[in-house]
N, C-alpha and C positions, 0 to 999 in steps of 0.2 A: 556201556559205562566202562572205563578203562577199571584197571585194576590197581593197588599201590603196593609195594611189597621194598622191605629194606635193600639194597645194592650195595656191594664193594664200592671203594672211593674209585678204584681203578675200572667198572662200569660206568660209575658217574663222571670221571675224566673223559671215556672216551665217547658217552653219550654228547657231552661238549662240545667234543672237536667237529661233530657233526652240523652243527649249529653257526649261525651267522655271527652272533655273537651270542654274551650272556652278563650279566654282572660279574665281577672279580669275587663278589660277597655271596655267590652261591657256586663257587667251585670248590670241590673237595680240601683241597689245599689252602683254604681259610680256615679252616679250622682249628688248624695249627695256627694259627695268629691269636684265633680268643679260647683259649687253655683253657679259663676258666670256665667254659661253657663242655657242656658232654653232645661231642656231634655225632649227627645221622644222616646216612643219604638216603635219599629213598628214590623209587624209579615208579612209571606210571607205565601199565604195560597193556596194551590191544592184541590180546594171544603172545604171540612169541616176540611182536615187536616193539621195542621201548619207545616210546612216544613222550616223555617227560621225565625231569629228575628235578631233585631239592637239596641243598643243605641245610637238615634241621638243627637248628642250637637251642638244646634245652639248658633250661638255667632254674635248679633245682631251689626251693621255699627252705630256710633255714628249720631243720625241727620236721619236715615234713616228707614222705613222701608224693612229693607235686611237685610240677614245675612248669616254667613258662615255655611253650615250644616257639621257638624264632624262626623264622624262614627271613633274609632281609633279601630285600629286592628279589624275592623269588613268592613262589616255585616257579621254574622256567618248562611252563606248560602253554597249549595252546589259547590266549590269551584273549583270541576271536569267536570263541564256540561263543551260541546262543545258547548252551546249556553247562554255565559252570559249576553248577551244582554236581554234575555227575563226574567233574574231577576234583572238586573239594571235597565233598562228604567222605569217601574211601580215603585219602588223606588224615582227614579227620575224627573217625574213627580208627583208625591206627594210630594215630600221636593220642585220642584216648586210652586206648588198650596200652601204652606208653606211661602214663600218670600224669599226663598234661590237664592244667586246668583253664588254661586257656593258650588261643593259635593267634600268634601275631603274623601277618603276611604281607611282605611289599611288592603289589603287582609291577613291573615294569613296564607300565600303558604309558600312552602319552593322553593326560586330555585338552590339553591348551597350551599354544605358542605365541611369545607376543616378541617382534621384532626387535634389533636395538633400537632403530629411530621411534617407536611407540613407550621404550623405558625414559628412554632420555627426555623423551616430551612430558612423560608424566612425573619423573623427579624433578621437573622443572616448572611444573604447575601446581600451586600453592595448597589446589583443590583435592589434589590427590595424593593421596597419604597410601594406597597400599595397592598393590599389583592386578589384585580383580577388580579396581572399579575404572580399568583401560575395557576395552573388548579385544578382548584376544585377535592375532591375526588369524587363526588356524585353531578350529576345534576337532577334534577327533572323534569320529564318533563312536567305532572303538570304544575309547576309553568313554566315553559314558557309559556304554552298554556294560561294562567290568561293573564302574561307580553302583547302577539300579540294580544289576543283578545279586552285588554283594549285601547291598541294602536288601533286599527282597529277601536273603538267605540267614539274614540275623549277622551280619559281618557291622562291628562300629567301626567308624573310622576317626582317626586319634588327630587332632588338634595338635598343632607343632606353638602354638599360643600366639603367631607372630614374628617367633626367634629363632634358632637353632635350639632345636633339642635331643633326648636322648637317643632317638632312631635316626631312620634313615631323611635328608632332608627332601621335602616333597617338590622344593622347587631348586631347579639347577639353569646353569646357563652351560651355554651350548654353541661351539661352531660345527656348523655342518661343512663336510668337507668333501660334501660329494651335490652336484650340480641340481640334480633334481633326483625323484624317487624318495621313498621315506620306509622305516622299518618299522615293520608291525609289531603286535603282539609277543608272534612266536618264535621272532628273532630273525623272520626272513625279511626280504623287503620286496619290494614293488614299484612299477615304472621302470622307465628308460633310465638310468645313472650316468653322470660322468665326473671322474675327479676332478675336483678344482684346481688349478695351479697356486702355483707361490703367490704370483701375483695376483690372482684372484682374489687369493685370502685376503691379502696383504692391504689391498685396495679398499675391499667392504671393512676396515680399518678405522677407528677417525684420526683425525689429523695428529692428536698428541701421540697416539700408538705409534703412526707410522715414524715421528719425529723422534722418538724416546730409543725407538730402535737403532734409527740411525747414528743417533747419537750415541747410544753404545757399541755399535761398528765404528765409528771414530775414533771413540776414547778408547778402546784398545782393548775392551769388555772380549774374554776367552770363555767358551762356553763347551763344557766336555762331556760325552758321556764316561762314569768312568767305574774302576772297578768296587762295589761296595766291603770290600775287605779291608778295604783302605780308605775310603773315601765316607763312611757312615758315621763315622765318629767326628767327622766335620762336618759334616751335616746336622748330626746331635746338638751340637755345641751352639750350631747358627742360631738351627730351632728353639731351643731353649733364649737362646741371645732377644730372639724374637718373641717366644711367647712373656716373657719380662717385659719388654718394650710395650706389647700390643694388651697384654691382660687375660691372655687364658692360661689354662694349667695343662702345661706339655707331658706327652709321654715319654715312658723312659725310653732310653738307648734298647733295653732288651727287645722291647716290642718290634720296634724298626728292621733288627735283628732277626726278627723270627717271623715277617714278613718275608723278607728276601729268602732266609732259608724255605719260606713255603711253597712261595711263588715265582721265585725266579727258578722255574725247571729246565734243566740242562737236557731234558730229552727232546728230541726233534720234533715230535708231536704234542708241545706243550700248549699245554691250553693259555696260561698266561704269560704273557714279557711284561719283568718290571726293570726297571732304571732307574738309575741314579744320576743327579746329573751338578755339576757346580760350574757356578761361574766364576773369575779370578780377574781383579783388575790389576795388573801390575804386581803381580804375583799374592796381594790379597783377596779372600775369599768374598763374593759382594752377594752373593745367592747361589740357592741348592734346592732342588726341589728331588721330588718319586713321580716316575710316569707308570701306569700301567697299561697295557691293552689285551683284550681280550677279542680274538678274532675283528671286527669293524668298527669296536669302539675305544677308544681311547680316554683314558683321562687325567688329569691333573691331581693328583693323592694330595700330597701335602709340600708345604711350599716355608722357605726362609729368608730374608734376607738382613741384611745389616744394616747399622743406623746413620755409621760412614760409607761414605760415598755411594750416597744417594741419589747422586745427581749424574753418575755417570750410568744408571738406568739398567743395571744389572738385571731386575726383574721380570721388565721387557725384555732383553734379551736372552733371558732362558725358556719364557716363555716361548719365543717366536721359535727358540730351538726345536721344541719338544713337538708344536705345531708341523710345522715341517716334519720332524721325521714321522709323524703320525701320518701324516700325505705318504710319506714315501714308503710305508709299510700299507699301507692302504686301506687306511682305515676310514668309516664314512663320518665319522665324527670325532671332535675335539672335546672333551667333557670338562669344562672349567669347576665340575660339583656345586654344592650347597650357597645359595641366596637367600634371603630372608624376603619375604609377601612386603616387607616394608618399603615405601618411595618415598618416605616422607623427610624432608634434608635435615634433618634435626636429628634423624638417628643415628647414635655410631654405627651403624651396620650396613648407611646408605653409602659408605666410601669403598665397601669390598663390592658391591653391585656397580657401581661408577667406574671403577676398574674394570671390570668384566664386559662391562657393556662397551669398551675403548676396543672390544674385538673386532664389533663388528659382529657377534652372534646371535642366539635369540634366547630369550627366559621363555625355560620351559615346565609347564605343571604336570606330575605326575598324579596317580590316583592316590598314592597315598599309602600311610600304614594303618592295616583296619586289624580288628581285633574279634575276637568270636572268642565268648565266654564256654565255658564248659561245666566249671563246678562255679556258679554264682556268686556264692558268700565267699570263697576264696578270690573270686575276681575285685570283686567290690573292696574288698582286704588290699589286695595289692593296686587298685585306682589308690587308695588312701593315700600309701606307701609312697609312691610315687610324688603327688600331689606337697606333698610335705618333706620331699625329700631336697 
């Protein structure tokens, strides 16, 4: 059974770089993004050799010595064992001996892939209203073996209701950007791999992608990467611009801020690149988006655009940017993040899935954020909480 013992953030960076890839949300260096949480790294160790790390966010009970231990999209441990009990429990008895009263955990499995042409058929049929009643093209089985095993160990798993919610989301879409092979559990991958091209991507497209694009290489659509010293505070501005237009409640300017100070590391052996990136038509701003990647995965953070000139297709063409340079850093995936289980065309939430699916990618289901209770009556306390909040 391995063993768990706390690490430097600088063991747990370099444990990383070791690694094919990992989530952005378990590298040291988030931490400093959610301040308001008190992090941990911890390391999983076979004698003298580290074999796994985590970053823990506890988030302390008002009044209480307790609190919630967070691992999101982690811990990045071997994800394939038939016996994950014997890398949970020493975990879990350490965030005990901690004051946790309960372990949230986001395995990174994959357990189901459904293509774009099986999204688009079933947004398109009346009968089907939500993303499991397709048959998956691709089950993993893997990630079932995580799903029984954590069931078996007393792990719940949390209910996203339908919609986005507070955690991590369970279902994301996806362009793969490497021809075949697929990555496991532990962050390594398997089979024969080759990079797609430009035109690869470009092609398993559908037809409005490909046109939207063009059409912003016509109309004169500038797409930069550029520096965020400069460049954040119009980015702010759009965002905000947009979460007014669209109906959610934006984060401040600081947060954004203190992302890049995290994560964008200027040492050569970083574990994360993030970007900033704006488009300008005609020397106005029409979209702005954050890319991140982490060793072969790449993703799509957060994204803007403007309510003028809409039509010259700004958002396609920042996107196709960030695609591309994700190819040419070489990464095996494009991470478009969070969809909702919903197909049903009546939902506002079916038009960000409808987009997404204009890639060309595939929606993919993760195992999930499950939870393990520790002191009971404090968990059932904080379900309430929650529930009514």
């Amino acid at each position: 059974m391995p063993s768990v013992r706390v690490i430097s953030p600088s063991e747990h960076h370099d444990f990383l770089t070791s690694r094919a890839s990992a989530s952005f949300l378990q590298t040291p260096g988030w931490a400093a993004v959610k301040s308001e949480w008190r992090p941990e790294s911890l390391g999983w160790f076979e004698g003298e050799e580290q074999v796994g790390a985590a970053l823990v966010l506890h988030r302390k009970l008002p009044r209480l010595n307790k609190s919630l231990a967070y691992l999101p999209e982690g811990p990045v441990i071997d994800w394939t064992t038939d016996r994950l009990g014997d890398w949970l429990e020493p975990m879990v008895t350490h965030l005990k001996q901690q004051g946790a009263f309960a372990v949230r955990i986001g395995p990174p499995v994959v357990t189901a892939r459904w293509d774009a042409q099986q999204v688009k058929a079933g947004i398109a049929d009346d009968a089907v209203t939500r993303l499991t009643q397709l048959p998956p093209t691709e089950q993993d089985p893997a990630g079932a073996r995580v799903v029984s095993q954590l069931t078996s160990l007393g792990w719940r798993r949390q209910d996203a209701g339908g919609g986005f919610s507070a955690g991590q989301p369970r279902y994301n879409f996806q362009i793969p950007l490497v021809s075949t092979g697929s990555t496991t559990g532990d962050g390594s991958t398997t089979g024969e791999r080759s990079p797609r091209t430009e035109d690869d991507v470009l092609k398993g497209m559908n037809q409005q992608w490909r046109r939207n694009i063009k059409k912003a290489t016509k109309a004169g659509v500038e797409v930069e990467q550029t520096d965020p010293r400069g460049g954040l505070k119009l980015f702010h501005d759009l965002y905000v611009h947009t979460a007014e237009r669209d109906g959610f409640t934006p984060r401040p300017l600081s947060y954004f801020r203190a992302m890049f100070e995290a994560l964008a590391e200027p040492r050569a052996d970083a574990v994360t690149d993030l970007r900033l990136y704006l488009a300008r038509h005609e020397g106005d701003l029409v979209a702005a988006t954050i890319w991140i990647r982490v060793g072969e995965h790449s993703w799509y953070s957060y994204g803007a655009s403007s309510t003028e000139k809409r039509d010259v297709r700004g958002s396609n063409a920042i996107q196709w940017r960030m695609i591309t340079d994700a190819l040419t850093e070489g990464a095996a995936i494009y991470d478009l993040r969070g969809i909702t289980e919903t197909l049903d065309a009546d939902d506002p939430h079916v038009g960000l899935i409808q987009f997404k699916v204009g890639t060309g990618g595939e929606a993919v289901e993760y195992a999930g954020e499950w939870d393990l209770p520790i002191n009971r009556a404090l968990y059932k306390a904080f379900q309430i909480y929650l529930s009514r909040r």
